[in-house]
KELUMLUM-106191 format. One record per residue (C-alpha): residue in three letters; x, y, z. Coordinates in nm, 4 decimals, always signed. Layout:
// residues N
ROVO   rest          x          y          z
ROVO    ALA          X          Y          Z
...
//
This chain:
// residues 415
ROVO   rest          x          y          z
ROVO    UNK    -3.4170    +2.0368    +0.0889
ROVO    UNK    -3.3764    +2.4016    +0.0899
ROVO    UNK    -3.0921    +2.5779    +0.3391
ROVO    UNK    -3.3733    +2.7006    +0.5283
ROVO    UNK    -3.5631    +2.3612    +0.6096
ROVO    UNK    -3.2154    +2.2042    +0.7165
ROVO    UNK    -3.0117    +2.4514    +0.9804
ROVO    UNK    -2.9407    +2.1752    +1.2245
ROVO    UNK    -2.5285    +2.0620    +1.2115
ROVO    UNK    -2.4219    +1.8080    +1.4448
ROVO    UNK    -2.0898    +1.8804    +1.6318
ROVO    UNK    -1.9423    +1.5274    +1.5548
ROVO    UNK    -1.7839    +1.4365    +1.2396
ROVO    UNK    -2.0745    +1.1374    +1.2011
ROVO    UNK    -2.3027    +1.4600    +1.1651
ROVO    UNK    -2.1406    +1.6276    +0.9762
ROVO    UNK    -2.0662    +1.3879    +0.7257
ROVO    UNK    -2.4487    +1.2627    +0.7443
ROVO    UNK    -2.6110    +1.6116    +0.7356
ROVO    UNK    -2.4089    +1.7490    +0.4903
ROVO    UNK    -2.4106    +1.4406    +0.2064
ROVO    UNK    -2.8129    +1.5002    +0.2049
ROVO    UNK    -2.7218    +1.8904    +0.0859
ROVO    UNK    -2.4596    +1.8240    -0.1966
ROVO    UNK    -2.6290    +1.8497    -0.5222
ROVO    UNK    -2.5887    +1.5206    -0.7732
ROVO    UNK    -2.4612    +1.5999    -1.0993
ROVO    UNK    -2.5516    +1.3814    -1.4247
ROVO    UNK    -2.1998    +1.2668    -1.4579
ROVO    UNK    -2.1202    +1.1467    -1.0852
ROVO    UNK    -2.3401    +0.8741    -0.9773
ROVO    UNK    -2.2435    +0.6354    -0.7499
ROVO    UNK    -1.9679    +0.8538    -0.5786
ROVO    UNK    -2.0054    +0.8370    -0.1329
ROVO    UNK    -2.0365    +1.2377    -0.1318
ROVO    UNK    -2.1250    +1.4476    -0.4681
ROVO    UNK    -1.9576    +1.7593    -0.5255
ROVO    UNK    -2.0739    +2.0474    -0.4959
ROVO    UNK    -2.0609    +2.2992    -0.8530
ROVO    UNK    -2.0740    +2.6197    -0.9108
ROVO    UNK    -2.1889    +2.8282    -1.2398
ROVO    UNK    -1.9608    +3.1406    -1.1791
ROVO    UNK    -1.6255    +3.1970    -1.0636
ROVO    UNK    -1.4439    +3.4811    -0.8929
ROVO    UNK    -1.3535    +3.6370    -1.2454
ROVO    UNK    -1.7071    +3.6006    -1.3495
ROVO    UNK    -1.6776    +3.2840    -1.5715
ROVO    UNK    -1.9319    +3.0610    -1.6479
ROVO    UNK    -1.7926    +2.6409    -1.5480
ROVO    UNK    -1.8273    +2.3948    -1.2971
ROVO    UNK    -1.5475    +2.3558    -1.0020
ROVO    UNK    -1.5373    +2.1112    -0.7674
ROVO    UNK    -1.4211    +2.1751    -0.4229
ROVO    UNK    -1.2831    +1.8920    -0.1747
ROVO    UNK    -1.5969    +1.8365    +0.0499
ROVO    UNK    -1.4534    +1.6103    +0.2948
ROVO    UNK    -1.1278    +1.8436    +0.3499
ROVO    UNK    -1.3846    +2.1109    +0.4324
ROVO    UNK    -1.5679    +1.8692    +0.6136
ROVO    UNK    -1.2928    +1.7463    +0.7992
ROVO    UNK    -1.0714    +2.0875    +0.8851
ROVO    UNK    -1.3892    +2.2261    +1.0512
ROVO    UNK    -1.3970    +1.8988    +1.3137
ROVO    UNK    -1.0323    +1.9011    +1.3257
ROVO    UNK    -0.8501    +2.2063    +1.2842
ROVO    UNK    -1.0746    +2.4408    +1.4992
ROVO    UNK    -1.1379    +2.2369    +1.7723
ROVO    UNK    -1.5004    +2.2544    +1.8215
ROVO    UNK    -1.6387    +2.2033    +2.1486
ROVO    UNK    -1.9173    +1.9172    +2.1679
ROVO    UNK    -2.1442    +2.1746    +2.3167
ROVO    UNK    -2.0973    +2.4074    +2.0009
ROVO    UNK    -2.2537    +2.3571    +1.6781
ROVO    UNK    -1.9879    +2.3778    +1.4333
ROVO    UNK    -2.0314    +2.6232    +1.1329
ROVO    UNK    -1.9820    +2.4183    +0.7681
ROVO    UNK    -1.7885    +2.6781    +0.4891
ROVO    UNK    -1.8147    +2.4580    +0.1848
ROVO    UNK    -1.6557    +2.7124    -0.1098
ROVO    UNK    -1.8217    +2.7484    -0.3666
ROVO    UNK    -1.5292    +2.8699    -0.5698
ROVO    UNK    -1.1825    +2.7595    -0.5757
ROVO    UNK    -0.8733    +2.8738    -0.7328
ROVO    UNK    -0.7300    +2.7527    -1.0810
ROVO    UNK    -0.5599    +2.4046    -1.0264
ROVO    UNK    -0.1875    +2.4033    -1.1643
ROVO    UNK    -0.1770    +2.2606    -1.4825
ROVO    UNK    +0.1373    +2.0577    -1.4170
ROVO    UNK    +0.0955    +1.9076    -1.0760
ROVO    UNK    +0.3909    +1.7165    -1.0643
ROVO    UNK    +0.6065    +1.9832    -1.1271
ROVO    UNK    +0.4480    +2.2011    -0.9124
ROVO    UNK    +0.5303    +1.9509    -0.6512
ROVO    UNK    +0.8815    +1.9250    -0.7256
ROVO    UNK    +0.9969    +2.2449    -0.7656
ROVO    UNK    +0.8013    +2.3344    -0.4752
ROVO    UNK    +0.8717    +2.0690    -0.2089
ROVO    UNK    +1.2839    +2.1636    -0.1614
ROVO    UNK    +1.1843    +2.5013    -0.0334
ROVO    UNK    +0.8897    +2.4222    +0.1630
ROVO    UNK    +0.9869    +2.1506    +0.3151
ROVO    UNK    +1.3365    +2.1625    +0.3614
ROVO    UNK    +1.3211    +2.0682    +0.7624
ROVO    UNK    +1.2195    +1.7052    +0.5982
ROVO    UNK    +1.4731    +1.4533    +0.4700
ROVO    UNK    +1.3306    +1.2959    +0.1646
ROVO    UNK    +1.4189    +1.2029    -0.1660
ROVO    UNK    +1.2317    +1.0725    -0.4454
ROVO    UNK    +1.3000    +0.7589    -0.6612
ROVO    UNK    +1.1885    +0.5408    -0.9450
ROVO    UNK    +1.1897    +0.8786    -1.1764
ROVO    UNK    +1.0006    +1.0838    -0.8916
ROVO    UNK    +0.7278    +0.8653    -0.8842
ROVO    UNK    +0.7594    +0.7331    -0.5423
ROVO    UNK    +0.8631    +0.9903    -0.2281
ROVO    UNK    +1.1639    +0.8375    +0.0109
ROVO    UNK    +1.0862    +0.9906    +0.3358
ROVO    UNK    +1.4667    +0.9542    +0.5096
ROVO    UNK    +1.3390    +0.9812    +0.8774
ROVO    UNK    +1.0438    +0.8247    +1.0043
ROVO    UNK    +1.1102    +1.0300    +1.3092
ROVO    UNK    +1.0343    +1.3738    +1.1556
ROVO    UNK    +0.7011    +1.5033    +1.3152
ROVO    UNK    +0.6407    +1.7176    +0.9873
ROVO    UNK    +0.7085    +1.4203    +0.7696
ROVO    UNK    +0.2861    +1.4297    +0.6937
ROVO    UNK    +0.3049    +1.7308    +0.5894
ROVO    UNK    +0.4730    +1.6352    +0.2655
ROVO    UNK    +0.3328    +1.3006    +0.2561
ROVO    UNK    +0.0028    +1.4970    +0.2200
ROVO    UNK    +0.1169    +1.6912    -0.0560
ROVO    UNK    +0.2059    +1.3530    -0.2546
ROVO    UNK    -0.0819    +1.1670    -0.1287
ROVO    UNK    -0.3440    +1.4019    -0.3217
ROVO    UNK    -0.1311    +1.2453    -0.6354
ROVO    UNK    -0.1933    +0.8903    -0.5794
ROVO    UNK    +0.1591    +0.8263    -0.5786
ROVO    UNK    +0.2979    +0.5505    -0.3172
ROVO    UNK    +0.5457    +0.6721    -0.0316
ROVO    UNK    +0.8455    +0.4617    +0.0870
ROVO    UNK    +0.9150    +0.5564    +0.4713
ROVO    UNK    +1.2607    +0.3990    +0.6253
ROVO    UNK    +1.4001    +0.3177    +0.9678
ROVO    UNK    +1.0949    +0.1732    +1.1153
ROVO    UNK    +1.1987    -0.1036    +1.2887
ROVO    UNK    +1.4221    +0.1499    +1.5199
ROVO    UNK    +1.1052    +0.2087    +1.6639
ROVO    UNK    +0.9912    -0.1990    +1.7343
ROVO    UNK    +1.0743    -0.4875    +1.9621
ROVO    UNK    +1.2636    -0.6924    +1.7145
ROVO    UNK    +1.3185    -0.9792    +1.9596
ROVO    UNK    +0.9040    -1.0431    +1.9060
ROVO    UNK    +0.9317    -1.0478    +1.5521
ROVO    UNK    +1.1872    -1.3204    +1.5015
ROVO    UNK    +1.0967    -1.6038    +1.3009
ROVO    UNK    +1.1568    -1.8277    +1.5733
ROVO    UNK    +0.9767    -1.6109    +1.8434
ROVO    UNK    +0.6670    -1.6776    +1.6484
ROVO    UNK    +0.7179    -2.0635    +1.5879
ROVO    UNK    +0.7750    -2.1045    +1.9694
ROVO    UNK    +0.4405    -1.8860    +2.1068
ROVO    UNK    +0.2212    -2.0082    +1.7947
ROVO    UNK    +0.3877    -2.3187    +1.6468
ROVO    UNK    +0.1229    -2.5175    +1.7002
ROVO    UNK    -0.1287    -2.3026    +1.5271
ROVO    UNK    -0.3025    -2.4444    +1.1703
ROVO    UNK    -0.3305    -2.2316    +0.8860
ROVO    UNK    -0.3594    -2.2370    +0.5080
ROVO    UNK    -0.0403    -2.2618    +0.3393
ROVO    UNK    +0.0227    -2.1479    -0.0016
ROVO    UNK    +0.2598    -2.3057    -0.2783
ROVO    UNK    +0.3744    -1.9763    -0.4931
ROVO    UNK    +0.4430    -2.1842    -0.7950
ROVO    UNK    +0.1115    -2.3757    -0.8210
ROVO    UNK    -0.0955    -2.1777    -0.6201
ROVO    UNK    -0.2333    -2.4847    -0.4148
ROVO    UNK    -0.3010    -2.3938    -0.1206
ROVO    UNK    -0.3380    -2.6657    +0.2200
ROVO    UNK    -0.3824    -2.6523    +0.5449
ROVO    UNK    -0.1503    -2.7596    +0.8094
ROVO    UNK    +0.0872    -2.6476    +1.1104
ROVO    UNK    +0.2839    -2.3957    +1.1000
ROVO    UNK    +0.5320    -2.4726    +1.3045
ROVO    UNK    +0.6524    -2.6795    +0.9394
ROVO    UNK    +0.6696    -2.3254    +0.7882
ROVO    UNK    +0.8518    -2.1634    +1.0603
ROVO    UNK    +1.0997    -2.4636    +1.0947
ROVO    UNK    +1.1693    -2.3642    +0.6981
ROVO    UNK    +1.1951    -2.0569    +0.7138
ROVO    UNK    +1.5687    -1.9999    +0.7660
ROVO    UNK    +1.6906    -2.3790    +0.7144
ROVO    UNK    +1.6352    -2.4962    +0.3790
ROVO    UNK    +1.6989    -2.8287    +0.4685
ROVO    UNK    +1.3541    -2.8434    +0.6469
ROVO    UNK    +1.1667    -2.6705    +0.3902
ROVO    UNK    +0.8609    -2.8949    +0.1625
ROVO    UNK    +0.9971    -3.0744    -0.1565
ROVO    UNK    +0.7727    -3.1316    -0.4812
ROVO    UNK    +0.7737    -3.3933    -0.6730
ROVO    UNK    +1.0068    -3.2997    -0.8996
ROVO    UNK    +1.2711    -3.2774    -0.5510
ROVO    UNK    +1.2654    -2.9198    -0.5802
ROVO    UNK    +1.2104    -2.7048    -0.2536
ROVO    UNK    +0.8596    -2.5679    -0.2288
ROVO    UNK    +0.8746    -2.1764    -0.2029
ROVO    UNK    +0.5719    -2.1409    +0.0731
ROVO    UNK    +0.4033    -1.8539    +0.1988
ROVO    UNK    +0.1848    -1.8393    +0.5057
ROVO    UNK    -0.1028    -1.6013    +0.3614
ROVO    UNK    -0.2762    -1.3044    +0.6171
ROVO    UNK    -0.2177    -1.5301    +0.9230
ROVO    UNK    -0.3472    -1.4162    +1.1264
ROVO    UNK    -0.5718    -1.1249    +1.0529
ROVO    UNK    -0.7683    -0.8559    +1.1809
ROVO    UNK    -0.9241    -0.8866    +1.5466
ROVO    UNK    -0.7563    -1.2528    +1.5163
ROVO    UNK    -0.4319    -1.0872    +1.5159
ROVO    UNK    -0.4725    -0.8221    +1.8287
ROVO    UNK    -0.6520    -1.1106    +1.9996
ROVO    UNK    -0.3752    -1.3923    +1.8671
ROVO    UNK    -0.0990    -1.1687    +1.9344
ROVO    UNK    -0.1613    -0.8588    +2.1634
ROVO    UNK    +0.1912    -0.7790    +2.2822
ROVO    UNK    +0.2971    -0.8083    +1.8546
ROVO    UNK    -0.0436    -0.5566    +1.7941
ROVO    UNK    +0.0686    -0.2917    +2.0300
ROVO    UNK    +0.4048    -0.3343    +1.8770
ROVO    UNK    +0.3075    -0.2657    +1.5821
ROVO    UNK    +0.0809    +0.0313    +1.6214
ROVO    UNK    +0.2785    +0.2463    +1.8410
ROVO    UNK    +0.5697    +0.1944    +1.5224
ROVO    UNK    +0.3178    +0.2822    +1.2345
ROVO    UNK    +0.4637    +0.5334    +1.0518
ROVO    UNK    +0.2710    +0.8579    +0.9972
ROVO    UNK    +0.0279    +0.8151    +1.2266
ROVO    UNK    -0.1747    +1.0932    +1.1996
ROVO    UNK    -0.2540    +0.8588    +0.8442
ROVO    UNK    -0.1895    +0.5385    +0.9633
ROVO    UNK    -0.2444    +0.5176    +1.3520
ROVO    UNK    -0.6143    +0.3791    +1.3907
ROVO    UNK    -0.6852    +0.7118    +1.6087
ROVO    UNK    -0.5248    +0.9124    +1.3206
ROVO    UNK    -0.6647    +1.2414    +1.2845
ROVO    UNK    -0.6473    +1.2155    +0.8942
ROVO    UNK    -0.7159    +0.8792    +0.9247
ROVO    UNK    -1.0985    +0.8654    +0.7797
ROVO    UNK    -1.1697    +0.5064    +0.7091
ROVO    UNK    -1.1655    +0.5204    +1.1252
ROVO    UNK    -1.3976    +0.7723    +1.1499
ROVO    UNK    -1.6802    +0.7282    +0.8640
ROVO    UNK    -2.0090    +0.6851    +1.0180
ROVO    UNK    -2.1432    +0.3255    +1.0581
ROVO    UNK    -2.3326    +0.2782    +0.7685
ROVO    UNK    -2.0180    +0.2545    +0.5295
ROVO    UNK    -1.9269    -0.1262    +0.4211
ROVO    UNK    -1.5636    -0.1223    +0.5561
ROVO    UNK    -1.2726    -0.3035    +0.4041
ROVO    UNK    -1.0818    -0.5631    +0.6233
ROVO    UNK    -0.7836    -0.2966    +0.7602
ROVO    UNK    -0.5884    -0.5764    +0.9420
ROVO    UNK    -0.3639    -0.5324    +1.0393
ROVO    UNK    -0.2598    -0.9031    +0.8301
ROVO    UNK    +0.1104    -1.0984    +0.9193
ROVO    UNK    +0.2290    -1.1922    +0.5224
ROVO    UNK    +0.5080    -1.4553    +0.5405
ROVO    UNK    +0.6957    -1.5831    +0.2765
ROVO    UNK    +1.0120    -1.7779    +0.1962
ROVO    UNK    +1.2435    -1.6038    -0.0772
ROVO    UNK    +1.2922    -1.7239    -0.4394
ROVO    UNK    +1.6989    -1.7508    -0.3596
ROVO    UNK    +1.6396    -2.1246    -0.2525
ROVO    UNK    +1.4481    -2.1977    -0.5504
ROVO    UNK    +1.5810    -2.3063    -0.9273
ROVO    UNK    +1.2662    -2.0452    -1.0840
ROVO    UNK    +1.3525    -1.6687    -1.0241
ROVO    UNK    +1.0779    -1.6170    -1.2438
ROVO    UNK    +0.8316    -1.6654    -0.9567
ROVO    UNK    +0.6926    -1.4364    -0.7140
ROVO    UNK    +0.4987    -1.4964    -0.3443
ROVO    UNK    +0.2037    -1.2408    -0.4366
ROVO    UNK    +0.1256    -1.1997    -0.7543
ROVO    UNK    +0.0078    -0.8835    -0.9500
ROVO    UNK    -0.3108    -0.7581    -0.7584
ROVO    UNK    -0.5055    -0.4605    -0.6580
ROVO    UNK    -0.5953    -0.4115    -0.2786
ROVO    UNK    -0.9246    -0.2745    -0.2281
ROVO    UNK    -0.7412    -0.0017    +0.0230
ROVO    UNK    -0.4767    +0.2159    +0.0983
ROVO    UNK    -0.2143    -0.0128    +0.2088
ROVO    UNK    +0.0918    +0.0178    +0.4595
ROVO    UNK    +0.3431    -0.2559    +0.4473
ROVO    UNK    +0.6314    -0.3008    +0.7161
ROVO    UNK    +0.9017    -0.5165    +0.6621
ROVO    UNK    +0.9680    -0.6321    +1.0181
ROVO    UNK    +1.2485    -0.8834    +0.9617
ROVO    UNK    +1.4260    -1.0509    +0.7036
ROVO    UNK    +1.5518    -1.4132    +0.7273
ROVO    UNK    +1.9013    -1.5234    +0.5693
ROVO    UNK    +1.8257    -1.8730    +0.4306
ROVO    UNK    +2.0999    -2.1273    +0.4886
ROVO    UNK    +2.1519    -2.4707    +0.3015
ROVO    UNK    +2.2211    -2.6236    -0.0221
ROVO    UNK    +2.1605    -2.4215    -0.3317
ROVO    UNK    +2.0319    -2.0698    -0.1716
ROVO    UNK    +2.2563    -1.7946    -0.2925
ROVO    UNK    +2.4998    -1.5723    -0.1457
ROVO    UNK    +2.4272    -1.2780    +0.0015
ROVO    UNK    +2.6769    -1.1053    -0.2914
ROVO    UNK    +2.4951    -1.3872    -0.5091
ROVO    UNK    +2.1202    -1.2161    -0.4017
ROVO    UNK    +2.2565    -0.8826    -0.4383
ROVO    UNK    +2.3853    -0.9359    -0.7450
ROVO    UNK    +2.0230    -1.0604    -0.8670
ROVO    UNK    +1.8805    -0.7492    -0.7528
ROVO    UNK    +2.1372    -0.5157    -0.9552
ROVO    UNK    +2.0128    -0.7269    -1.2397
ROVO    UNK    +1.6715    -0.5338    -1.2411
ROVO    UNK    +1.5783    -0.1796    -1.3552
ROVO    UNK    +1.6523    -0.0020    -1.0200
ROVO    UNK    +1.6725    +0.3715    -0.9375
ROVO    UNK    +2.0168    +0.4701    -0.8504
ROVO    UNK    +1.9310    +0.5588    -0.4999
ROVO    UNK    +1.8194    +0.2177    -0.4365
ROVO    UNK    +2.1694    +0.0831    -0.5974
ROVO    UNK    +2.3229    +0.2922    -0.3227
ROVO    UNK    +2.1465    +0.0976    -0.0577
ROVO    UNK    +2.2562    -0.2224    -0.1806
ROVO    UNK    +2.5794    -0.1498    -0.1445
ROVO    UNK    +2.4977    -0.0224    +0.2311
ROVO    UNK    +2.6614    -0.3073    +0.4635
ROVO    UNK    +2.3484    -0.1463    +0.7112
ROVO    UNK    +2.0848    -0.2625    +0.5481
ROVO    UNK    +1.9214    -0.5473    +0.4537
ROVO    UNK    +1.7207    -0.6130    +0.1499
ROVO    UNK    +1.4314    -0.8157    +0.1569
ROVO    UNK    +1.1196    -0.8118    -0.0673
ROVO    UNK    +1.1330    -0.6720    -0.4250
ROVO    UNK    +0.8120    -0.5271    -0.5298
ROVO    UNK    +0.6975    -0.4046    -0.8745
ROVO    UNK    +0.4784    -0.1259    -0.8392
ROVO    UNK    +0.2200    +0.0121    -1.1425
ROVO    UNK    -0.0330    +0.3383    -1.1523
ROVO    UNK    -0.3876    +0.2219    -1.0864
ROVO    UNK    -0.4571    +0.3870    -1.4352
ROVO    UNK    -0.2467    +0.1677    -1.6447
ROVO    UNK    -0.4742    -0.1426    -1.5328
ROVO    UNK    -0.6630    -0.2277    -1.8275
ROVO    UNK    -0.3856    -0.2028    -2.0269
ROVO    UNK    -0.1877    -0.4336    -1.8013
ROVO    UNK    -0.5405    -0.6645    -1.8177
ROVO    UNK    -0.5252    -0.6372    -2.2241
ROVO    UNK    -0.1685    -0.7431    -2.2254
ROVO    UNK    -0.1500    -1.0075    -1.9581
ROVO    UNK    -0.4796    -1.1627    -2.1787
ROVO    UNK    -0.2521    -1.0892    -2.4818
ROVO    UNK    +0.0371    -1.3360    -2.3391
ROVO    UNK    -0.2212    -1.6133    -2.2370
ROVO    UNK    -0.3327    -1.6611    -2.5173
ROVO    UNK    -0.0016    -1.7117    -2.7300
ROVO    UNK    +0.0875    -1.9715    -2.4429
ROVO    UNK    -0.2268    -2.1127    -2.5830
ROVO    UNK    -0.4203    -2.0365    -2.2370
ROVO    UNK    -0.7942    -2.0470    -2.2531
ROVO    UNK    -0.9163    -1.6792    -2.1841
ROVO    UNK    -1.2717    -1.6756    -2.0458
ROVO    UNK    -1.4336    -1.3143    -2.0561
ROVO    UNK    -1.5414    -1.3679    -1.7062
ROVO    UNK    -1.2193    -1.4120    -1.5535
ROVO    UNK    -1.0240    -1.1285    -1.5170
ROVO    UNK    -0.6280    -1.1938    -1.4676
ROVO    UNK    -0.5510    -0.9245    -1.2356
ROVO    UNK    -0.8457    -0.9872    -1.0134
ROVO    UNK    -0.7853    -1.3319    -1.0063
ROVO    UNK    -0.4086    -1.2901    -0.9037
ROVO    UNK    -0.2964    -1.5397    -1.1829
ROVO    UNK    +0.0585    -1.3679    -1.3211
ROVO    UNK    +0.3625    -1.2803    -1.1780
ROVO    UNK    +0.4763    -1.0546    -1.4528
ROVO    UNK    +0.8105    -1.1142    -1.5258
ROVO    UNK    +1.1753    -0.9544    -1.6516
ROVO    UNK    +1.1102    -1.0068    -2.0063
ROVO    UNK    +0.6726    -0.9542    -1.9680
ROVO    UNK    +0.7772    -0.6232    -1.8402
ROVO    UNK    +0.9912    -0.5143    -2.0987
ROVO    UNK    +0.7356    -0.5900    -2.3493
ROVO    UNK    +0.4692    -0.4285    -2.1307
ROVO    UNK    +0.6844    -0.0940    -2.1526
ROVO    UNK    +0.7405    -0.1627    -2.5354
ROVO    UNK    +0.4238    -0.2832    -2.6967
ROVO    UNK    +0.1895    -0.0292    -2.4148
ROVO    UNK    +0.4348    +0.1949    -2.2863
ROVO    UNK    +0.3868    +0.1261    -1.9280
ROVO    UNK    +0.6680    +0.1815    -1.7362
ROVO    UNK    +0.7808    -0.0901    -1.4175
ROVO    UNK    +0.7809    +0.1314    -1.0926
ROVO    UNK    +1.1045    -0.1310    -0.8974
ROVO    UNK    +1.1274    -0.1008    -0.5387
ROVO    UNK    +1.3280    -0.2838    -0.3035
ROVO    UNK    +1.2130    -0.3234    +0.0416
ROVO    UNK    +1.5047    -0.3198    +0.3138
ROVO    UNK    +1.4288    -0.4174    +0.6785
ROVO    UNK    +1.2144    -0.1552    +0.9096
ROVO    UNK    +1.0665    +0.0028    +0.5258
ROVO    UNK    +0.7038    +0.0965    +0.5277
ROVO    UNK    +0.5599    +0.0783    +0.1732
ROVO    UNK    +0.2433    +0.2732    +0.1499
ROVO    UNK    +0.0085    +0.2137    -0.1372
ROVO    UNK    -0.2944    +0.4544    -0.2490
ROVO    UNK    -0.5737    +0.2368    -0.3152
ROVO    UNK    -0.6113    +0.1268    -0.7025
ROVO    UNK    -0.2601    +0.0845    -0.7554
ROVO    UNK    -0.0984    -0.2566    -0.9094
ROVO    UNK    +0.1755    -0.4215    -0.7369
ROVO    UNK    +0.3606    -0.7518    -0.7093
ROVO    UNK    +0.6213    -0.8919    -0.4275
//
């Protein structure tokens, strides 16, 4: 409708979102997006094009940064004109971040494609998170179990409050899945000896899948929630009350992703004979993702590797030689190695993985789709013909105890 048939503007953030989605105009190209932008024909030199300013920022800086009063209708600046993107962002972020952000201790790893944010302490640490966030890049944040009970989190902490608790249980290396108690996978999970066999006598490699889940967890485990959430790292992101965090504060008419929070348990590949394996195969999650490592369990019994023996099988793959440094780090312990990909390099990771399937003479139907259904772990020797035959590169990242991996939404990884 025209400006002057629609002056009302709510003073939430529900209104605003709702009143102002009905004024954007839709262009041709960008149906089906939550909240079209809104173009311009001129810019401030006089130049005929189209720009596209960030509605919800607007949006969103209007609830939050001035600090409306819920008596006072809030006035909505949408800009019709922006300046000139730089043509090289990640550059611009580079050169940039050193100087303006020097009060943060960071790094960046896996050829400055993922930000290592040193202190999860650092109250300015979102600040720079936000600047690689807009980039859809994912952000390693370290330390955070300084910040947690780590007596609640112990293996055998869980096994004695939920032990007899049933759940589906996953085989990684045949994907069949049964139900049973879990008090079996907790008795495993640091004494081989009490860990599944197969058939063949080998040890099962198990993993207890998102249990539990959700408003099962914070009703399952209450004392583990609050843990949890008062240690999230960047909270004004990841805290459910976040004031950047918007998948808490969309109005109710969105269809909402599960946001967990989801307990992933897994035993390690050092006990089994197949390294090859992993216990989540390559996927894409729905959502952004935070992942916190909040303890790592040293296998004991016959045929698990050394600790030098597990390190040594880490230094094997294509690492960044900051992470090197941390395995040599007495402190810390590694504990999940995850392969990380750019959401835009999926279909050519889907072309390929269909590629390999069929020279193992595996029937490809076109309605399956192998990184929906979560069917590969991709491999050493997969990935190095990934990078040669499509030139997409393997973003490695180890995972040491109290890391938070955050993922952008769209992007590939396996564990």
């Amino acid at each position: 409708p025209p400006p002057s048939q629609n002056n009302e503007q709510g003073s939430t953030l529900r209104d605003l979102l709702t009143t102002t989605a009905g004024k954007l105009r839709l262009g041709s190209t960008d149906a089906g997006i939550a909240f079209a932008p809104v173009y311009s024909t001129g810019t401030a030199s006089g130049k005929s094009g189209r720009t596209m300013p960030n509605i919800l920022d607007d949006i969103i800086a209007s609830v939050v940064e001035n600090k409306i009063p819920p008596n006072r209708a809030p006035k909505i600046n949408v800009k019709s004109e922006i300046k000139d993107e730089p043509k090289d962002d990640k550059k611009c972020i580079l050169d940039d971040c050193s100087k303006r952000y020097s009060d943060i201790p960071y790094s960046w790893i896996c050829d400055k494609h993922v930000l290592w944010l040193r202190d999860h302490k650092n109250s300015n640490n979102w600040k720079l998170f936000k600047e690689c966030w807009k980039q859809g890049r994912p952000v390693l944040v370290s330390g955070m179990h300084k910040k947690m009970n780590f007596s609640l989190w112990k293996a055998e902490a869980i096994s004695l409050d939920f032990g007899n608790q049933q759940a589906d249980i996953l085989n990684c290396k045949d994907s069949i899945i049964s139900n049973t108690n879990v008090k079996e996978f907790w008795d495993g999970f640091e004494d081989v000896s009490k860990r599944q066999k197969v058939k063949n006598g080998e040890t099962a490699l198990l993993k207890l899948k998102d249990w539990p889940s959700g408003e099962d967890f914070k009703t399952m485990m209450p004392a583990r929630y609050e843990d949890l959430l008062k240690s999230l790292p960047l909270p004004e992101y990841c805290s459910p009350e976040g004031k950047l965090n918007l998948a808490s504060h969309l109005p109710g008419f969105f269809v909402r992703p599960d946001l967990g929070p989801r307990l992933c348990s897994a035993y390690g590949v050092a006990a089994t004979k197949d390294h090859d394996i992993g216990t989540t195969n390559l996927h894409i999650e729905v959502s952004d993702v935070v992942n916190i490592l909040v303890y790592v369990g040293i296998a004991k019994g016959n045929g698990v590797l050394s600790k030098s023996g597990v390190l040594k099988k880490l230094e094997e793959e294509d690492l960044d030689d900051l992470l090197r440094k941390r395995l040599k780090d007495s402190s810390e312990l590694p504990g999940a190695l995850w392969h990380i990909y750019a959401g835009k390099d999926a279909d050519k990771i889907r072309e390929f993985l269909q590629k390999i399937a069929k020279e193992q003479g595996l029937e490809v139907l076109p309605e399956h789709d192998p990184i929906r259904d979560q069917s590969w772990y991709v491999n050493k020797k997969l990935r190095q013909r990934l990078l040669e035959e499509y030139g997409v590169k393997t973003c490695t990242v180890i995972q040491f105890l109290g890391d938070a991996i955050i993922l952008p939404a769209g992007a590939l990884h396996q564990v």
